[in-house]
C-alpha positions in Angstrom: 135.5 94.4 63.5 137.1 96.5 65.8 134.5 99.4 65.6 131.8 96.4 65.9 133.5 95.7 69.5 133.8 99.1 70.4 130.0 99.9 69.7 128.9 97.1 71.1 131.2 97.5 74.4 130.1 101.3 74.1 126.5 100.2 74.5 126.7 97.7 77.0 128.0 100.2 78.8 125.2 102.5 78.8 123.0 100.5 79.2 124.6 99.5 82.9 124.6 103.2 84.3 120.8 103.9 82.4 117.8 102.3 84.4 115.7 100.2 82.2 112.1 102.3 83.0 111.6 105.6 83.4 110.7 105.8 87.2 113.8 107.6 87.4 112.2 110.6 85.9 108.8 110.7 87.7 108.7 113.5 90.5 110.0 112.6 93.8 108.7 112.2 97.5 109.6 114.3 99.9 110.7 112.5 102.9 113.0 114.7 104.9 116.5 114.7 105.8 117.1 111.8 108.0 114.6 109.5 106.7 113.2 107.7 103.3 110.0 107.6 104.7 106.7 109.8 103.2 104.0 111.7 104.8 105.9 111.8 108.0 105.2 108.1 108.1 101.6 108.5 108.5 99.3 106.6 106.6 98.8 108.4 103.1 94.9 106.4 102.9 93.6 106.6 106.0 93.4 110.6 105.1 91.3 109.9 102.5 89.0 106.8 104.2 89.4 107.9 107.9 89.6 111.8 107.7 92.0 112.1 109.5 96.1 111.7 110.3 97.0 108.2 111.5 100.4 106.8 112.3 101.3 103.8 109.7 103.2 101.2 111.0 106.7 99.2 109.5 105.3 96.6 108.7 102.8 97.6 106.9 105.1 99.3 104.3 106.0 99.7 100.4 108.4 101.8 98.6 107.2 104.1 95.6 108.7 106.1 93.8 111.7 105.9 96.0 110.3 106.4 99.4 109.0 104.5 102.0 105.0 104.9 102.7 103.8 103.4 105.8 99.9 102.1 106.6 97.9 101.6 109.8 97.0 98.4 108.3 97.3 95.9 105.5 93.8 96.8 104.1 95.4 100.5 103.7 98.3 99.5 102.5 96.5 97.0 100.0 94.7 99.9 98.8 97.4 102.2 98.0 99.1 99.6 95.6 95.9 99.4 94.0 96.4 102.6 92.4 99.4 104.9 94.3 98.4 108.4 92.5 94.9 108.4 93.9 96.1 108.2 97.5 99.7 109.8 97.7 100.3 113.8 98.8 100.2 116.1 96.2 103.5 117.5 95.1 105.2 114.6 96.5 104.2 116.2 100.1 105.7 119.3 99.9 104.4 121.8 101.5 100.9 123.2 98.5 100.9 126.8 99.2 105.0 126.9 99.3 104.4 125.4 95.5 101.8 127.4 94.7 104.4 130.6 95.9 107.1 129.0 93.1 109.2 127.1 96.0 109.2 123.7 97.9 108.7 123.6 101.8 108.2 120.8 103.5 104.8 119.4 104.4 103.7 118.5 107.6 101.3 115.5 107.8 99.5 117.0 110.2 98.6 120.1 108.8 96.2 118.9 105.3 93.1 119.0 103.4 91.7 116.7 100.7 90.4 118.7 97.5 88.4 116.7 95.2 89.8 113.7 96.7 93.2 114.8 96.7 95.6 114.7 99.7 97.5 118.4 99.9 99.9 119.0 103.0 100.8 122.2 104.4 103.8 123.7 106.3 101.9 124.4 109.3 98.5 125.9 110.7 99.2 129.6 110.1 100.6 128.6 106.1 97.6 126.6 105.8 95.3 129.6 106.3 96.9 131.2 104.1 96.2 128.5 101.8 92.3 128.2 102.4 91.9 132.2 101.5 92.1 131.3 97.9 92.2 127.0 97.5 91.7 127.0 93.9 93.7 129.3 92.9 96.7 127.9 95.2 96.2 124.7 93.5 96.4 126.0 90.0 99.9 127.9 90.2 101.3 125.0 92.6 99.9 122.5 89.7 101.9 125.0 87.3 105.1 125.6 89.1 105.6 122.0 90.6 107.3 120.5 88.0 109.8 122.7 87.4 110.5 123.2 91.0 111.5 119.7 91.0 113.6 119.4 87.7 115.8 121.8 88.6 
């Protein structure tokens, strides 16, 4: 009876400090160091269905994946909960060609490209020209290095 307890008291008790889904262990956002909020708090879909870098507003908010991502409007916001992957940064937007080099770097929203309808974010102008020299192949070490960058 007494091992019974224990096991059971033993359980219960990990089950309070382990979360019940595994969005713990996805790759995280990068949002600075005195914030929670993404991409600078620009709006991650208006890159994708305006071209170009727009301010998203509070109140049009949602948090994924632990961070705060902020729209220009509810029909942008609306669209990123439809499906979050398609429209979020790259490598939780850190800076692509810093990944690519085996490192994180910050990303600065207004510094980007979209690459078969992917939103990548760069450190600044002169590291983004060094990423346009070879955009493939940028994106095939950073999509090879990210992961472990971020586990360690």
């Amino acid at each position: 009876m007494r091992k019974a307890l224990f096991l059971a008291a033993a359980l219960a008790a990990a089950g309070a400090v382990l979360p019940a889904d595994a969005a713990w262990a996805e790759d995280p956002i990068y949002t600075g160091r005195f914030s929670n909020t993404a991409v600078g708090g620009y709006d991650a879909v208006a890159y994708h269905t305006e071209g170009q870098a727009i301010r998203g507003e509070r109140e049009f908010s949602t948090e994924w994946r632990g961070a705060e991502f902020r729209f220009a409007s509810q029909a942008n916001l609306d669209l990123f909960l439809s499906d979050p992957e398609a429209y979020a940064p790259a490598y939780g937007g850190y800076c692509a060609w810093a990944v690519s080099e085996g490192y994180t770097a910050k990303g600065d929203p207004n510094v980007w490209n979209i690459v078969d309808g992917v939103l990548y974010l760069n450190y600044n102008a002169q590291i983004q020209d060094r990423w346009s020299t070879d955009i493939p192949g940028h994106i095939e070490r950073a999509n090879a290095n990210y992961p472990g960058l971020v586990d360690e």
